[in-house]
C-alpha positions, 0 to 999 in steps of 0.5 A: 660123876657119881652115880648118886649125882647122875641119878640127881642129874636125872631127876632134876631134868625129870623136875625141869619137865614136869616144871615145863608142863605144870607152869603152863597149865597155871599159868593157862588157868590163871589167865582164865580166873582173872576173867572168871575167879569162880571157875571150878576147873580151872581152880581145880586144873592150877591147885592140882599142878601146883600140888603135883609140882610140890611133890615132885619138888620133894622127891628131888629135894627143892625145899624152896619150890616146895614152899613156894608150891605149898603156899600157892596150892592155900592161895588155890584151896582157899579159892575152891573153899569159897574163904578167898576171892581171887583179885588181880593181885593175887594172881600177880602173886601166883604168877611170879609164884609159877616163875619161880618154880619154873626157873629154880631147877634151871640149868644155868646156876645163875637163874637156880640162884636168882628163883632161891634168893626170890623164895623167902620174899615170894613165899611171905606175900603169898601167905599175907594174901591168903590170911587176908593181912596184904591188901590184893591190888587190882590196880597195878602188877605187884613188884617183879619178882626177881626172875621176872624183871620189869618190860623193857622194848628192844634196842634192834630187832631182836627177839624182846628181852625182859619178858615175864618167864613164862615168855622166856622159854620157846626153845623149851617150851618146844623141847617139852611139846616135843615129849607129849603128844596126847599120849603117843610115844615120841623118840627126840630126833635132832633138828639137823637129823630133821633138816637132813630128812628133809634135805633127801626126801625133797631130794627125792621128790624132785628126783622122781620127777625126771622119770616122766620126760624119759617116759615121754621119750619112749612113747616118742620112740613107740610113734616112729617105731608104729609109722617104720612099721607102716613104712615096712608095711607098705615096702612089704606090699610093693613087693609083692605088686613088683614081683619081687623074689621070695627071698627079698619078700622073707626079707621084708616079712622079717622086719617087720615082724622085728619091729612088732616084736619091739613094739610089743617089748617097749609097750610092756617096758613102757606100762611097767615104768609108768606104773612104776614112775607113778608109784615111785611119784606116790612114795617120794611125796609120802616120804617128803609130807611125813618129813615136812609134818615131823617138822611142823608144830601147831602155832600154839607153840608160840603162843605160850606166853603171850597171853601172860606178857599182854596181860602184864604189859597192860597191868603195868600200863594201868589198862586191862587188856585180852589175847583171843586166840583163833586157829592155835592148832594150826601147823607151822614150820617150827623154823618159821615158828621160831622166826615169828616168836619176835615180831608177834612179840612186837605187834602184841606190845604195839597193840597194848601201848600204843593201841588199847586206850585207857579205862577212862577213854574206853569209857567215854567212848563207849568201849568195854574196860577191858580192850581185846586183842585178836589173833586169827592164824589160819592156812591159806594157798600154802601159806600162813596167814595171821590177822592181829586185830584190836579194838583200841584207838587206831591210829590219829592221822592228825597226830601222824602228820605232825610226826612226819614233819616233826622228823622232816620226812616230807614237807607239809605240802606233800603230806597234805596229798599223801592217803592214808595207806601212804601216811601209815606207811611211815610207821614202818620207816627205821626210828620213826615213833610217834612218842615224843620221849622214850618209856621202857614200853616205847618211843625208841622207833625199832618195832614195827621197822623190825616186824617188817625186817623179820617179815622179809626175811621170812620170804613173807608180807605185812600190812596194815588197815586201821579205823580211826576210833575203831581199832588197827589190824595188822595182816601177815602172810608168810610160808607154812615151811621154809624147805619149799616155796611156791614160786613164779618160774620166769624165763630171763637170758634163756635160763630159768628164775623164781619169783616167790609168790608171797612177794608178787603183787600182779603178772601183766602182760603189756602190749607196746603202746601201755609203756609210756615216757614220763619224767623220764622214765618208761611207766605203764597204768597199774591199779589208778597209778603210773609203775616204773617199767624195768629189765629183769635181765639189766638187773641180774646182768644176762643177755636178753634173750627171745621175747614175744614181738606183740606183749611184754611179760611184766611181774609187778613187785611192791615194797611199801609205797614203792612199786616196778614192773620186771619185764621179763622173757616169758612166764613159765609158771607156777612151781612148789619148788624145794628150797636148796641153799646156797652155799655160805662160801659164796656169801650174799649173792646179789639179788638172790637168796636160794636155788632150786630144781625144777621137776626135769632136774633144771636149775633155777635161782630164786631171786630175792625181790627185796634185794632187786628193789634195792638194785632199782634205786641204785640204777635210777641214782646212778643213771644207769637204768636202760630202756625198754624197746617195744619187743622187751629186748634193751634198747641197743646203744648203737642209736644215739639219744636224744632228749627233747624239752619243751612245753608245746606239744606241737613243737615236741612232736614235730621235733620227736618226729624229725629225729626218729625219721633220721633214726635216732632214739627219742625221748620227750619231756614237758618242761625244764623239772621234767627233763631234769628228771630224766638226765638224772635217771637215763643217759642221753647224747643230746639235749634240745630245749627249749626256754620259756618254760614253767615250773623250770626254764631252759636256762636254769636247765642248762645251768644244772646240766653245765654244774653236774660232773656227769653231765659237763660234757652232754651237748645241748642245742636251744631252740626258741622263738626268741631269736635276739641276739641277747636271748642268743648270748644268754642262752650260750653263756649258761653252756648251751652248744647251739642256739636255733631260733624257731622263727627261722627253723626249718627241718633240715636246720635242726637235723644239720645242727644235731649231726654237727653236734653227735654224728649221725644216728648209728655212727 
């Protein structure tokens, strides 16, 4: 490279720069005018950024921007002069101007080349707008410029595609914030220099933690240093009753004047490494905040753009809509910055499509033309909390019920019982929309689906609340940084594991008699409803390890409408622990997704609670799930299980009684669909039913039990009060074992049959 093409090169970066900088403060200003043609600032704030940005085009030699500059910068002075009314049309023109100039100093040749062949076009509607001779539209956007293609929704999850070009630059718009900071000098460190920082600062920080069990210890040893002390002071005294010689008395004098002297040496070594743990706690978390604060970015880092693509995304959809903005300066991660940038995208154009209602509707029912959409971003208990809320239609439930039926999500039955927490809940499913044809805008079913994906993997949570006519709102929360986080730090087969917060609902502890069996599975009472109980150390393979004989430590998880409680040894307690990755060689560790180390230097995997629920079903399909007995340990395989069926208490309880007397494990169900339920989901040696039943009779469970692969082989014993030989042949023909009549039952009857078919209860 020549030196006349560096110094081109240079100067073209200096222009890309200065482009960055500029095109925000127009575009900023040009929002603004929209609302308020008049405002003397903001004309004076655009005209002095597009004339900044003509002269900066000249000195590189951009003849094309500064064509486009100079046109924009007459649409402006005749605004100031009073000769121009600013419409919505002319600020379609000065916005597709401002993206032109943005992307015609581009690196990339293509896009340079694009923004040129756009100028002559760009440059003639201008100059017909400002002489008056263009009608301004105000009621649709003008056509896109050829940088600014029209809206189109995404195909997957993704960061969306075909925004206008003021949305197209996060990476840019970042590198450019990182070059102003109100005047202070900034030095452009790479990321991974960054992550690295981090990376040792955490390390230290975590490190000058273990100086304080080593303290412990030396005061430990200051105690028994102080009670040898009194020992030798009393040997000392004895000797003196007992007459000992001098010479043992000397003895005894100069050991205990060696244990003072190494009392007094270890109390100074003690106040001196104290003071210097404490300074040293001080400095490592100083070191770890100024690393952390170099990677936190105000979060309206990811609001440029935004505003602009709400703004043209209504225009395009013939609706006239705000972004209000609430807490922009709030400090994120910029990693966490970058991962939100998509699904914010998304709920802004779900807001506008699906939630902002026309001019015509907004008017019948009383509404402002102009909808509002707003944005609250905000701290709160390490954590970054941003409330979505608009003033739009909200959603019609009518409309949602037949969208669910239409795809056959659920029968009519079922989604006439479902609340409306539960209905909206469907908005989240994958492909689910309820647009019955797909637009460019919507109808393909990725966006809310993909807000929640991009939510996760955040470590974070959404939900959503909405008031039919009123509007819907949507509430994130997901970590300020993604180095560290705040975690429950649980005992599970004697080591320790993580839960992160943002994804616990509750911690319980269960005394034994809240578990309780129903179709089949152990649930206990949870906020007006029955959760599924299950064993955190069934789910990550450990051994069970000790566990509190009177209550069960239980972390209740949520996704969506699907809740458990993990039990769990014991709860160890809330930690900010430094997030360590793992390492890629190991690939996707099943349901883990980091490590970390606790403030003693142990270490402690934190578990990845989506990928847990997942774990759960898979157990409850395969039948594999294990029980819980009332000590929070698994319940052992050595005792055989039994399952009775039978719609009569009396009957049920007097069978559950026998059994457990002889020392078998059992379970109970109310009827045939009850217990169907329970073979599907645990494993049984034997089942005793009996057969007039309602909803599912003993005979039609037989039936099912007999045409299961996995259940061929299950022993099953009837027993009923029909006692003619038909009912017995009938019984036995659908596959039962034994038949026992009740007419004729007595206890050791029952107990002989069950020994005869499994043995004994231990063998």
């Amino acid at each position: 490279m020549t030196p006349d093409q560096m110094k081109d090169a240079s100067m073209l970066e200096l222009f890309r720069l200065e482009a960055e900088a500029q095109t925000q403060v127009l575009v900023q200003g040009l929002m603004a005018l929209e609302r308020n043609p008049s405002q003397a600032d903001q004309l004076e704030a655009c005209m002095r950024a597009a004339h900044s940005l003509k002269g900066a085009a000249r000195i590189v030699g951009l003849d094309a921007g500064v064509q486009v500059a100079h046109v924009m910068e007459d649409c402006l002075v005749g605004a100031q002069e009073g000769r121009l009314l600013l419409t919505p049309g002319h600020i379609d023109a000065l916005l597709a101007g401002t993206d032109i100039l943005l992307h015609i100093a581009a690196i990339e040749p293509e896009r340079a080349e694009q923004a040129q062949q756009g100028v002559p076009a760009m440059v003639e509607r201008l100059q017909a707008l400002v002489s008056g001779q263009a009608p301004a539209r105000a009621t649709a956007p003008a056509p896109s410029a050829p940088v600014s293609p029209p809206v189109a929704e995404p195909a997957a999850p993704a960061p969306l595609a075909q925004e206008p070009a003021a949305a197209q630059e996060p990476a840019r718009r970042r590198r450019a914030s990182d070059r102003d900071e109100g005047g202070e000098r900034v030095l452009r460190v790479t990321a991974d220099r960054l992550n690295q920082l981090l990376d040792y600062s955490s390390k230290s920080l975590v490190e000058s933690q273990r100086l304080k069990p080593l303290l412990d210890s030396l005061q430990r040893l200051k105690r028994v240093q102080a009670s040898a002390s009194r020992v030798l002071d009393g040997a000392r005294d004895a000797a003196s009753s007992a007459n000992l010689d001098a010479e043992a008395q000397a003895y005894l004098a100069d050991a205990r004047r060696l244990v003072g002297e190494c009392q007094q040496l270890l109390s100074e070594q003690i106040a001196e490494l104290d003071d210097f743990s404490f300074k040293a706690g001080q400095r490592a978390q100083s070191l770890y905040d100024t690393a952390l604060s170099c990677r936190m970015r105000p979060f309206a880092d990811v609001l440029a753009g935004q505003a602009r693509m709400v703004r043209d995304l209504g225009r395009s959809l013939g609706k006239s809509v705000r972004l209000d903005v609430d807490g922009a300066s709030t400090q994120v991660d910029r990693d966490v910055l970058e991962k939100l940038e998509a699904p914010l995208t998304h709920l802004l154009r779900n807001a506008v499509d699906h939630g902002i209602e026309s001019a015509e509707v907004r008017a019948r029912a009383g509404k402002p033309e102009e909808g509002s959409i707003q944005l609250l971003a905000r701290h709160h208990a390490g954590m970054l909390v941003l409330e979505l809320q608009d003033d739009g239609g909200g959603v019609d439930l009518d409309r949602l019920r037949t969208a669910i039926l239409r795809r056959q999500l659920s029968t009519e039955e079922t989604i006439g019982r479902l609340s409306e927490e539960e209905l909206l809940s469907f908005l989240f499913l994958p492909g689910f929309s309820m647009r019955e044809q797909v637009t460019e805008v919507s109808g393909r079913g990725v966006g809310l689906d993909a807000v929640q994906h991009m939510v996760r993997q955040l470590r974070g949570g959404i939900r959503m609340e909405q008031v039919a006519g009123q509007g819907a709102r949507f509430h994130l929360e997901v970590p300020l940084t993604l180095s560290v986080v705040r975690s429950l730090v649980v005992s599970i087969g004697g080591e320790a594991y993580a839960f992160p917060l943002a994804h616990i609902e509750r911690m319980r502890r269960l005394a034994p008699d809240e578990i309780v069996q129903l179709e089949g599975r152990q649930q206990f009472w949870h906020e007006g409803r029955h959760v599924g109980l299950v064993s955190a150390s069934q789910l990550l393979q450990r051994p069970d390890g000790e566990a509190a004989p009177d209550e069960i430590p239980v972390v209740v998880i949520r996704e969506r409408e699907n809740a458990y409680g993990v039990a769990v040894e014991k709860f160890i307690g809330e930690r900010t622990l430094v997030v360590v990755p793992l390492d890629a060689r190991l690939g996707k560790v099943q349901d883990v997704s980091a490590g970390a180390l606790l403030d003693d230097g142990t270490p402690v995997l934190i578990l990845d609670v989506e990928d847990m629920l997942r774990s759960v079903e898979k157990l409850l399909a395969t039948g594999r799930l294990e029980r819980i007995d009332p000590t929070g340990r698994l319940s052992g395989p050595s005792r055989k299980r039994v399952l009775v069926v039978d719609d009569s208490l009396t009957v049920r309880e007097l069978e559950r009684k026998l059994l457990l007397g002889r020392g078998y494990d059992v379970a109970v169900a109310v009827d045939g669909m009850d217990g169907w339920n329970a073979l599907r989901s645990e494993h049984f040696d034997l089942v005793i039913t009996d057969i007039d039943m309602p909803r599912m009779d003993g005979i039609e469970l037989v039936t099912l039990i007999r045409r299961d692969t996995r259940l061929q082989s299950l022993p099953v014993m009837v027993v009923s009060y029909k006692d003619r030989e038909e009912d017995r042949r009938r019984g036995l023909d659908a596959g039962a074992d034994y038949y026992l009549a009740k007419a004729s039952f007595h206890d050791e009857a029952l107990l002989d049959a069950v020994v005869d078919l499994i043995g004994g209860a231990h063998g």
